[in-house]
VEXDREN-2710 file (C-alpha; in Angstrom, 1 decimal):
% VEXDREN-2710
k/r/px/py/pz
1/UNK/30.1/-69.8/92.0
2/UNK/26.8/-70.1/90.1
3/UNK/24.6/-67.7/91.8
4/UNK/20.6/-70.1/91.4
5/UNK/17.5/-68.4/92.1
6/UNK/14.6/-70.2/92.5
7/UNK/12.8/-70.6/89.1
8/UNK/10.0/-68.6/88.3
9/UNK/6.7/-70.1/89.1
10/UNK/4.8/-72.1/86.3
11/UNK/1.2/-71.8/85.6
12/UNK/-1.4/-70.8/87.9
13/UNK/-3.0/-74.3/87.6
14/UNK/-0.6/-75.8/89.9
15/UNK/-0.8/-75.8/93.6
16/UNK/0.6/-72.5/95.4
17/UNK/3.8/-73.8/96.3
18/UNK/7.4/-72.6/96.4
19/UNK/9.6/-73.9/93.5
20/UNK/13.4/-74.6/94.4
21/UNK/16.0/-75.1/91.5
22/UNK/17.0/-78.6/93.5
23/UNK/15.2/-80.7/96.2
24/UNK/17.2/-83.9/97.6
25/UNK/15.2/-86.5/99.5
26/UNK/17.0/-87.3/102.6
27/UNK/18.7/-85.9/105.0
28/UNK/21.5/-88.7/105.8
29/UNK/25.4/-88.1/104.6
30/UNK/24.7/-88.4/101.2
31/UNK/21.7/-85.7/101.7
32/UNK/24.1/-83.9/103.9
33/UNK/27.4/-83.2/101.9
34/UNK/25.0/-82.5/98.5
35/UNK/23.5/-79.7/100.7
36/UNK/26.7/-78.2/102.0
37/UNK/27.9/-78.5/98.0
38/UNK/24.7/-76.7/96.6
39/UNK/25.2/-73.7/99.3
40/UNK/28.9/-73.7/98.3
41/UNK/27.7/-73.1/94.7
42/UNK/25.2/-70.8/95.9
43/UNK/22.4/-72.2/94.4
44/UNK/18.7/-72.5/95.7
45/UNK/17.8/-75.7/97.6
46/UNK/15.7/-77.4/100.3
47/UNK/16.2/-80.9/101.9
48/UNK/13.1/-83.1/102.6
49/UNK/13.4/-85.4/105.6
50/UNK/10.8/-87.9/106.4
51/UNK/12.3/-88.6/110.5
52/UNK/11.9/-85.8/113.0
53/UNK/15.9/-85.9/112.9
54/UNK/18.6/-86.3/110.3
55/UNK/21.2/-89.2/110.7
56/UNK/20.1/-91.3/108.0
57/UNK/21.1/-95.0/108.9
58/UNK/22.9/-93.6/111.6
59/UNK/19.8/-92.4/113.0
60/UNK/17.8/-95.6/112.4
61/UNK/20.1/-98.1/113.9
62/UNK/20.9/-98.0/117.6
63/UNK/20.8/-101.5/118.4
64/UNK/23.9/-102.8/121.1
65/UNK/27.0/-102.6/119.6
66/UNK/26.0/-100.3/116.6
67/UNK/29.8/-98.9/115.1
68/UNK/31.3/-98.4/111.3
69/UNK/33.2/-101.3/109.6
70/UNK/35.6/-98.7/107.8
71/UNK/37.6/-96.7/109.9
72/UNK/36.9/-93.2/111.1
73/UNK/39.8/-91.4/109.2
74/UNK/38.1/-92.3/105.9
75/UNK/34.1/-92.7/107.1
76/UNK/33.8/-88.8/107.0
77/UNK/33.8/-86.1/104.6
78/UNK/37.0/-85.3/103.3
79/UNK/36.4/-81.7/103.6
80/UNK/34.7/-81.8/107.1
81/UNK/37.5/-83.8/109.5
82/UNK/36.5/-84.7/112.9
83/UNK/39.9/-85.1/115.1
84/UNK/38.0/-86.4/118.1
85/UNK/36.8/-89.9/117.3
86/UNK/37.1/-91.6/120.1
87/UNK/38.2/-95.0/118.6
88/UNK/39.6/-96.3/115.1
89/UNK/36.4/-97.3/114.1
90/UNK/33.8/-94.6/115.2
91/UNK/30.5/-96.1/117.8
92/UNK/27.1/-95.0/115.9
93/UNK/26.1/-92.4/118.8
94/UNK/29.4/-90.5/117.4
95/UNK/28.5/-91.1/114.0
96/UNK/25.3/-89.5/113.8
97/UNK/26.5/-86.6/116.1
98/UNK/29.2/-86.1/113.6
99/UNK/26.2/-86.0/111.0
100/UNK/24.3/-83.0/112.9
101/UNK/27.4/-81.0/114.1
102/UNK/28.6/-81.3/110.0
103/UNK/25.6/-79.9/109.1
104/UNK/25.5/-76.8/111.7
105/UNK/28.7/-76.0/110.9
106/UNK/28.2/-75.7/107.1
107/UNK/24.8/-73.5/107.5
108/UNK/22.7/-76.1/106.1
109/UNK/20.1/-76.7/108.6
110/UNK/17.7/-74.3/107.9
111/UNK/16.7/-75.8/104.6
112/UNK/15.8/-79.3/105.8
113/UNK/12.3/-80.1/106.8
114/UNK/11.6/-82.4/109.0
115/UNK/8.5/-85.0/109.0
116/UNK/8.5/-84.2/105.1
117/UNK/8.2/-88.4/103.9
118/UNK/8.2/-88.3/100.3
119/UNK/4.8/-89.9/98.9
120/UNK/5.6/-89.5/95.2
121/UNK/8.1/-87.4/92.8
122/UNK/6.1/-87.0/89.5
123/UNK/8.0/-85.4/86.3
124/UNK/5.2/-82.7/84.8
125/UNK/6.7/-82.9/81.3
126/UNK/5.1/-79.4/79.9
127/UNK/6.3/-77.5/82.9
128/UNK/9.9/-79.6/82.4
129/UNK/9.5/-79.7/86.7
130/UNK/9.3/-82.5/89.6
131/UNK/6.5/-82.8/91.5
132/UNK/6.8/-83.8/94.9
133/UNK/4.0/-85.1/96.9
134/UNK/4.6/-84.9/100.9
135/UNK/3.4/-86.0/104.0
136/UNK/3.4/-82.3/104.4
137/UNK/2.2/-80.9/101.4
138/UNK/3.2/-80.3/97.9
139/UNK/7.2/-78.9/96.7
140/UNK/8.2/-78.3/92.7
141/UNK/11.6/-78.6/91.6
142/UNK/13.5/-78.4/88.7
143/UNK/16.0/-80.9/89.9
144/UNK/15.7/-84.0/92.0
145/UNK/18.8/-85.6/94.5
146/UNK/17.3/-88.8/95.8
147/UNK/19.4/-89.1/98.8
148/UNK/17.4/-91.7/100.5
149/UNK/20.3/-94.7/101.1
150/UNK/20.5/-98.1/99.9
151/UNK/20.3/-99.4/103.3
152/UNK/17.1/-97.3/104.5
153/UNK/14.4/-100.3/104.6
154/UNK/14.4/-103.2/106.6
155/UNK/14.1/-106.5/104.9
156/UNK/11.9/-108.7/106.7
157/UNK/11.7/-112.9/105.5
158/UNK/8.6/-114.4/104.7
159/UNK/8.2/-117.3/107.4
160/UNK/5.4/-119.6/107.1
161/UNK/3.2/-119.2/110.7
162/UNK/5.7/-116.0/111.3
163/UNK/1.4/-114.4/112.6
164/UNK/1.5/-117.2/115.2
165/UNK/4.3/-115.9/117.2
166/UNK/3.1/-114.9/120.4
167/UNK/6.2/-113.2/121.7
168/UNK/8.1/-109.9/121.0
169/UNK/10.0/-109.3/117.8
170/UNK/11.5/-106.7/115.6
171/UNK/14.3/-105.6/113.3
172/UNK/17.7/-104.4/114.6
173/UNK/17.3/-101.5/112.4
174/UNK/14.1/-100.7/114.4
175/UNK/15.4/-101.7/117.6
176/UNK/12.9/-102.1/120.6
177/UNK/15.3/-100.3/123.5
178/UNK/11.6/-100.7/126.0
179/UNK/12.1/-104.4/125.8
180/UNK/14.3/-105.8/128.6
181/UNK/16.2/-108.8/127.1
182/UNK/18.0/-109.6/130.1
183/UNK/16.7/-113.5/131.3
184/UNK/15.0/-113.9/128.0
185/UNK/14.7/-117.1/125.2
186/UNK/16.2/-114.9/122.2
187/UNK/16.6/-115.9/118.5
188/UNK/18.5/-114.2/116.0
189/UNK/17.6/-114.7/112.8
190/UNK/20.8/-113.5/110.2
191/UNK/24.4/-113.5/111.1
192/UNK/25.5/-110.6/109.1
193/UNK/26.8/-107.1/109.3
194/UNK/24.5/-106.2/113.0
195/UNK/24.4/-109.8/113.8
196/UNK/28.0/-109.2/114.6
197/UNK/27.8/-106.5/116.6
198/UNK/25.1/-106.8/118.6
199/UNK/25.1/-111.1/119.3
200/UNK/28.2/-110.4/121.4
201/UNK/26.7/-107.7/123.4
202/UNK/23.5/-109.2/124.4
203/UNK/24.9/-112.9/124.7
204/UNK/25.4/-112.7/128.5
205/UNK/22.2/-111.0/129.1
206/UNK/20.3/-113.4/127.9
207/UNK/19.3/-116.7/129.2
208/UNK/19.5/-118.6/126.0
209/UNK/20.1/-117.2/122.3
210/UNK/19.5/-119.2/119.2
211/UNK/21.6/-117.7/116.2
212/UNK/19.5/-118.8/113.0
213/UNK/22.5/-118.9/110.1
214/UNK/21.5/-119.2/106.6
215/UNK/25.5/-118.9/105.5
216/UNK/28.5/-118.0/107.1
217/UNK/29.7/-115.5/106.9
218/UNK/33.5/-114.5/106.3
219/UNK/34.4/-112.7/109.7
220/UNK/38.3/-110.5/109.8
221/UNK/39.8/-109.5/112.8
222/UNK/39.0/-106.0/113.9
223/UNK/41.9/-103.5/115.3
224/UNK/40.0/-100.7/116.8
225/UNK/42.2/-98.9/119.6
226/UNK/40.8/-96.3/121.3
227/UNK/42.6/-92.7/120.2
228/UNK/44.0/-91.2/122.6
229/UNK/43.5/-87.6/124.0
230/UNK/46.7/-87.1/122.6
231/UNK/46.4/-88.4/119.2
232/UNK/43.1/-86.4/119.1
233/UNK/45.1/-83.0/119.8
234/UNK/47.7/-83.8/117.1
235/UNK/45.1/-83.8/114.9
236/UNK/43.2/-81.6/115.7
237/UNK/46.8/-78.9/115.8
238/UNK/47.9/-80.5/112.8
239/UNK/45.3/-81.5/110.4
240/UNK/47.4/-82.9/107.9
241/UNK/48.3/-85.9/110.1
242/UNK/45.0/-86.8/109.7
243/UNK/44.7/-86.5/106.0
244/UNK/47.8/-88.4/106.0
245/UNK/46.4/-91.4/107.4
246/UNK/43.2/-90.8/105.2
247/UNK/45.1/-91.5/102.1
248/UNK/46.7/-94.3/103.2
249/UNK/43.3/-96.0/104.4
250/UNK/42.2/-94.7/100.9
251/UNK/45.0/-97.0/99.0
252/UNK/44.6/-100.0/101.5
253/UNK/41.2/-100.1/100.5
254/UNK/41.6/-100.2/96.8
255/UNK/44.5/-102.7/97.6
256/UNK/41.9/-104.7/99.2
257/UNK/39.4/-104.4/96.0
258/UNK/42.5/-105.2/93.9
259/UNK/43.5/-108.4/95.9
260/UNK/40.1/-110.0/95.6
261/UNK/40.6/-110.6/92.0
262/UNK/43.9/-112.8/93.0
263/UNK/43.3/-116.5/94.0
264/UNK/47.0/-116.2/95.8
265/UNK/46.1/-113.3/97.6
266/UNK/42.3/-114.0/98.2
267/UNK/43.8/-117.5/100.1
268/UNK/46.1/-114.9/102.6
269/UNK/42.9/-112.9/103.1
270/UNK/40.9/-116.5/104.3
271/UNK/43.6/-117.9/105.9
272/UNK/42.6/-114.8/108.7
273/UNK/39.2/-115.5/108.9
274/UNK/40.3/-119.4/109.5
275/UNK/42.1/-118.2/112.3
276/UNK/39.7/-115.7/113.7
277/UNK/37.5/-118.9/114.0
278/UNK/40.2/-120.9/115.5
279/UNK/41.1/-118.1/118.1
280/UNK/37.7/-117.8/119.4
281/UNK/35.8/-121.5/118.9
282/UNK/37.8/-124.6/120.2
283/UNK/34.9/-126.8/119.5
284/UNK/35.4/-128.5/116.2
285/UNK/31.8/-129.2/115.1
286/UNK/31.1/-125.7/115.6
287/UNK/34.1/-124.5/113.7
288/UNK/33.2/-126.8/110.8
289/UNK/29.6/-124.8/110.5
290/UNK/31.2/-121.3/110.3
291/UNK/33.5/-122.0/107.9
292/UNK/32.0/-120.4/104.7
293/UNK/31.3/-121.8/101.6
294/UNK/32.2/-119.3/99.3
295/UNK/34.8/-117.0/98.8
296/UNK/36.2/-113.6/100.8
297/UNK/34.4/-111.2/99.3
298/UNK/31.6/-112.7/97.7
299/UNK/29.5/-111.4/99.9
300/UNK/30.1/-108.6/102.4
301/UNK/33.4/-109.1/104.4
302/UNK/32.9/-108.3/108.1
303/UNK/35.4/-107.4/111.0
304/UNK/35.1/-108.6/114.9
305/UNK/37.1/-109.6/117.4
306/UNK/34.2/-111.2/119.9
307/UNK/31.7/-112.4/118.0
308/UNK/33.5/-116.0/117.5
309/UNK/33.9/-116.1/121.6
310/UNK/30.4/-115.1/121.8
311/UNK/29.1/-118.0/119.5
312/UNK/31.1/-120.5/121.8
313/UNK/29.3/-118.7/124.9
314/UNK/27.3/-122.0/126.6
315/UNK/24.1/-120.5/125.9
316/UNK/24.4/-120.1/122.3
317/UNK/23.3/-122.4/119.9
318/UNK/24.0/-121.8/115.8
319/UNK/21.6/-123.7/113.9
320/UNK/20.5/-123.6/110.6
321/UNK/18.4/-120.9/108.4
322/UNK/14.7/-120.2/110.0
323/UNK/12.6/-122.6/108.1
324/UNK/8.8/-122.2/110.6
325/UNK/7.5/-120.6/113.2
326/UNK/4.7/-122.3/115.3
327/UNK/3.6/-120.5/118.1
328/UNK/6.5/-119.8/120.4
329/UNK/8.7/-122.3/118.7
330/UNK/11.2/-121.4/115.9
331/UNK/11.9/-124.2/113.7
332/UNK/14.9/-124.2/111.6
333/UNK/15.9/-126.0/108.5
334/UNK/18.1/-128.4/110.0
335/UNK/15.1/-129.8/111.8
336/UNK/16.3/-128.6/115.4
337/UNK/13.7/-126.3/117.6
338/UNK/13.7/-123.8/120.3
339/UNK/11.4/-122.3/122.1
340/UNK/11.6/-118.4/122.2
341/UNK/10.4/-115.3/124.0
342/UNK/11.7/-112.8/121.3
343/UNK/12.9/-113.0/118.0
344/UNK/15.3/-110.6/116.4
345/UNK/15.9/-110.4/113.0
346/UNK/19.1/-109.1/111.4
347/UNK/18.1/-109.5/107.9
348/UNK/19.5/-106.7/106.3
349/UNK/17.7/-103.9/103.9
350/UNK/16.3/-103.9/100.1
351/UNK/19.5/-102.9/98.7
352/UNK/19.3/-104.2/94.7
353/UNK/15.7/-103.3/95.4
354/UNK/15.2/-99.9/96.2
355/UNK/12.4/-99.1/97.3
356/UNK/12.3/-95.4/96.8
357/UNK/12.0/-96.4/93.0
358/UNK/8.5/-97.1/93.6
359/UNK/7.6/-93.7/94.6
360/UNK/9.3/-92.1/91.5
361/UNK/7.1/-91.9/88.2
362/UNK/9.2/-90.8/85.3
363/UNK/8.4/-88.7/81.8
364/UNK/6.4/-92.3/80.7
365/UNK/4.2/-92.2/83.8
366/UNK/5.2/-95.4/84.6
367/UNK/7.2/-95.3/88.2
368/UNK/11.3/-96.2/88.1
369/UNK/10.1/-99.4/89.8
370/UNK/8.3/-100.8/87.2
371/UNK/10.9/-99.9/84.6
372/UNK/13.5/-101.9/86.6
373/UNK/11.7/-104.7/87.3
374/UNK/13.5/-105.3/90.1
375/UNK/17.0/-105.1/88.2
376/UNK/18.4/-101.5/88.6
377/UNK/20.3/-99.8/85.8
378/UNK/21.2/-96.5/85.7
379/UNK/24.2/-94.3/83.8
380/UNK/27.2/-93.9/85.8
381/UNK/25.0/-95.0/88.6
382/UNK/23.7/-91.3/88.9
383/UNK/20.9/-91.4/86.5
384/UNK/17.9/-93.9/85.3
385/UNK/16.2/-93.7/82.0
386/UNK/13.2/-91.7/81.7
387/UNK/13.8/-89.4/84.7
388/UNK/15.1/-85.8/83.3
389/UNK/17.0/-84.2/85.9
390/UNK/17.0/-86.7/88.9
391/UNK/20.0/-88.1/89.9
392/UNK/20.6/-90.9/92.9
393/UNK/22.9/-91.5/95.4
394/UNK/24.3/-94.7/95.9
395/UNK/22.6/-95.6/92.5
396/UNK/22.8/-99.2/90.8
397/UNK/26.5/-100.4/90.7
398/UNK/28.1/-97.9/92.5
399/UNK/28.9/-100.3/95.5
400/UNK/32.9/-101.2/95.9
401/UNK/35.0/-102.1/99.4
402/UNK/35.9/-98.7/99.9
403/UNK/34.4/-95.8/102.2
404/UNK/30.8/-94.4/101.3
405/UNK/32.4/-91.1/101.5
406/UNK/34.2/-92.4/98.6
407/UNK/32.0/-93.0/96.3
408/UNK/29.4/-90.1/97.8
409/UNK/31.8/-87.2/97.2
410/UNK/32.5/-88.4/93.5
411/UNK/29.3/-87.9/92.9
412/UNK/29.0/-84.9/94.6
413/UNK/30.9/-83.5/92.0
414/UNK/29.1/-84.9/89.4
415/UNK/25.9/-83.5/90.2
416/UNK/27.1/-80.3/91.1
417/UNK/28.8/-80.3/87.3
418/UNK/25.5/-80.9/86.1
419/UNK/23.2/-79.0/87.7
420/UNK/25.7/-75.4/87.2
421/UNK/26.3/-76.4/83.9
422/UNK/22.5/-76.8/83.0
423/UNK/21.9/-73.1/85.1
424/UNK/25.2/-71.5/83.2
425/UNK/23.8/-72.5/79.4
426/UNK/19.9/-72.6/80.0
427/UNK/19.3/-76.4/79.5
428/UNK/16.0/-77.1/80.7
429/UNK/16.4/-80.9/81.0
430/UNK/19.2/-83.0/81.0
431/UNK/18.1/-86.9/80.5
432/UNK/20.0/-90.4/79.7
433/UNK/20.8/-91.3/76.4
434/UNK/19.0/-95.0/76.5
435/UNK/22.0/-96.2/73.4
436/UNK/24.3/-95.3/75.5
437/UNK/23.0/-96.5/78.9
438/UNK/22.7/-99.8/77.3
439/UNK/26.3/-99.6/75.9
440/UNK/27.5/-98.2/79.6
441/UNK/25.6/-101.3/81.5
442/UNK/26.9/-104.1/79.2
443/UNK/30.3/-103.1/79.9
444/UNK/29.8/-103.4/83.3
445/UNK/27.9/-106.5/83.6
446/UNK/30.7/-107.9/81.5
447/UNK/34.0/-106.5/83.9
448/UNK/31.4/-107.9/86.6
449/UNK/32.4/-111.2/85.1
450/UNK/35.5/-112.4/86.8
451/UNK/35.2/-110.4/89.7
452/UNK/34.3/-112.4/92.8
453/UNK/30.9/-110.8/93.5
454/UNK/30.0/-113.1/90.6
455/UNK/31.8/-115.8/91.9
456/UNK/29.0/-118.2/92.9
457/UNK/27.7/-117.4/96.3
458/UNK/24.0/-116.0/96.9
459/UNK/24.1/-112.2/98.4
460/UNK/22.5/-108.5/98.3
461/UNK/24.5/-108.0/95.5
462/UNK/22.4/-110.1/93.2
463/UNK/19.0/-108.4/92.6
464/UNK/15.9/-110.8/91.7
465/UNK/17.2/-111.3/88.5
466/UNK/20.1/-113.0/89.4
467/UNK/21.9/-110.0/88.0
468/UNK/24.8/-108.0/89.7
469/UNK/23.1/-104.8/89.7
470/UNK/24.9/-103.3/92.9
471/UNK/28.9/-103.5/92.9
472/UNK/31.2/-101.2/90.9
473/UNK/33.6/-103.5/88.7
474/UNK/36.9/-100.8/88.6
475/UNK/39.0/-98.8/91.3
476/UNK/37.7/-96.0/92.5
477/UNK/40.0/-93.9/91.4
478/UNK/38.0/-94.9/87.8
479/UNK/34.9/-93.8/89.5
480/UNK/36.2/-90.7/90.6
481/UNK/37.7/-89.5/87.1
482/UNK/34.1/-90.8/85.6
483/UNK/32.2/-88.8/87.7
484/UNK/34.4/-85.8/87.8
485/UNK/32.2/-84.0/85.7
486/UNK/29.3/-83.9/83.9
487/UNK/29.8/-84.1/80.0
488/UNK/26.6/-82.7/78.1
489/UNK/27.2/-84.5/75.0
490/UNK/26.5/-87.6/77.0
491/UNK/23.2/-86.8/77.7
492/UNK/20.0/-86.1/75.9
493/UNK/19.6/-82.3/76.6
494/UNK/16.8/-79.7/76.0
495/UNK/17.1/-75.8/76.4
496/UNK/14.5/-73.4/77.3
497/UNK/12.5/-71.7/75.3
498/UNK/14.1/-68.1/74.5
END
């Protein structure tokens, strides 16, 4: 254990403000579990979160039908189990109460703030400290965990006459629950990963629903079984049961990475989706326009076992990507029209765009947005160029089929490596070595190759370059052994002064 103090205070020019050896932004899993590791090490920390409740994206979305696409067993902390989901795959009201009881349990609630939104993290290069600017004042830090998610804002199309739309709309991330959809003209405009779970549910409220589809995408059949009372008490009396089944998710999940890089095996893998469409739509025009385009895989694979009967519901239409908007009429860009009372859209977030990098300004004063240029980079997916001592969570090319857990507790382990090893030898700063970030990127830009994420299709994995700046071209057990520590000769390093 590295017993961390916070460091002493810097000049008296500053503001008159506490200084913690680590602040992380965000108070969602990944904001979470680096919390319950920093009070494991014992070191000084506080967690800044902008909602008046942690939860993350788990806090955010609460639309109908809100539940996890990875199973339960594996979409937790590894060293937190929770023997009482409920089903396979765990609703969202379980999720984010597994996100608060986590927290209490480990003792880390008293050092996250509430209604703290970050305004701007500033490096102050002679005091070798972050400055962050709040809604609620002003914290110093020697090190930075950006913990804010990739999928934190809502991405919202621009659609020409979009201001002349006289009825109700919003976001399914910013669901409007005091908005009775029941009898209502509905359109939907998306069909991926909430499209999916929430068409189905509000399909026989409403009077008519228009599902606006861009591409289709590739849908798997879902097996989530409740779990039983007394599954739930074998695990919970015998937690190895659990972390059993854990493992084995674990490897069918890199088998699943592994697969998609087989044609043989990536043909299996559609032929399910073909008959998830056949099992729900008998209509063969309709089963002709959900039949992707592009590979399984290419984009985001998604699992439902009703939302190919909902589409064949008698008051659902699927037409063709939103194109207009005049009024109360929706236009799309197959030509055909509907008239609406509400529009919802299921567009997804700014994930190759982050736009927390916008409210970072690094050692060149220039903010990690404008460094990027809309195409992220950063070392082991951790840390970006010109930002000593900040490291991100679910960084550029970290993304892989596999549980966020995953990937987050990997590089737990590397932060944690760094930030005791920089408090055990005195390093002051610990930045990226731009030769080697360069070196680091090309290699995986070029494994990113002949992986099917670069296979053709259009997707959040391509950032406005055109570039693959979000998906992980290895196994995670690569990751893992990457991240497993930090290495210092990686790194461009400064100690203090004696």
């Amino acid at each position: 254990m590295v017993t961390a103090h916070a460091p002493a205070q810097p000049a008296a020019t500053r503001e008159a403000q506490a200084t913690h050896t680590v602040i992380v932004v965000g108070a969602g899993f990944a904001g979470i579990g680096t919390a319950i590791e920093l009070r494991r090490a014992g070191i000084d920390f506080l967690v800044l979160e902008k909602g008046s409740e942690i939860g993350g994206v788990w806090r955010d979305n609460s639309y109908p039908g809100c539940g996890c696409d990875v199973p339960s067993a594996l979409y937790s902390y590894s060293f937190a189990p929770n023997p009482r989901w409920s089903r396979f795959f765990a609703p969202q009201g379980e999720i984010k109460d597994y996100t608060r009881r986590t927290a209490e349990e480990f003792g880390v609630m008293d050092r996250v703030r509430l209604r703290h939104e970050l305004l701007e993290a500033r490096w102050v290069d002679d005091q070798k400290l972050w400055r962050l600017q709040t809604s609620a004042g002003v914290y110093w830090a020697q090190f930075v965990v950006m913990a804010s998610g990739p999928m934190h804002v809502p991405m919202l199309p621009q659609i020409k006459g979009m201001d002349t739309f006289t009825g109700v709309h919003f976001h399914s991330a910013r669901w409007n629950h005091g908005y009775e959809l029941r009898g209502k003209r509905v359109a939907v405009i998306g069909s991926g990963a909430s499209a999916i779970q929430f068409v189905p549910q509000i399909a026989p409220l409403v009077e008519r629903l228009t599902l606006f589809q861009r591409t289709a995408p590739w849908v798997l059949p879902k097996w989530d079984p409740p779990i039983t009372a007394r599954w739930q008490g074998i695990f919970q009396r015998f937690p190895w049961t659990q972390r059993l089944l854990r493992g084995v998710l674990y490897l069918q999940f890199e088998l699943l990475n592994a697969s998609l890089n087989y044609p043989a095996l990536l043909k299996r893998i559609q032929a399910l989706g073909l008959k998830n469409i056949a099992r729900g739509v008998t209509d063969q025009a309709l089963r002709k326009r959900l039949v992707p385009d592009y590979s399984v895989g290419c984009k985001r694979i998604l699992l439902s076992n009703n939302w190919y009967r909902a589409l064949a519901k008698a008051n659902l239409e699927v037409v063709g990507g939103v194109s207009e908007v005049q009024g109360q009429k929706v236009i799309s860009s197959d030509g055909s029209s509907c008239e609406v009372d509400a529009i919802v859209f299921a567009t997804g977030f700014e994930v190759a765009n982050p736009p927390i990098a916008s409210r970072i300004v690094g050692q060149s004063g220039d903010t990690l947005a404008a460094q990027w240029r809309g195409s992220p980079t950063a070392y082991l997916g951790t840390m970006a160029q010109d930002c000593p001592n900040l490291f991100l969570t679910f960084g550029p090319n970290l993304y892989t089929y596999s549980s966020a857990f995953v990937i987050l507790e990997a590089q737990f382990a590397f932060i944690l490596s760094a930030i005791t090893t920089a408090l055990r030898k005195g390093i002051a700063t610990i930045a990226v070595d731009p030769a080697r970030l360069g070196s680091y990127n090309r290699s995986v830009q070029a494994a990113l190759q002949s992986t099917v994420w670069n296979s053709g299709c259009t997707s959040y994995f391509l950032d406005a370059s055109g570039r693959n700046s979000t998906n992980w071209p290895w196994t995670t057990f690569a990751m893992r052994r990457r991240l497993a520590r930090f290495r210092p000769q990686e790194f461009v390093t400064q100690t203090r002064n004696p």
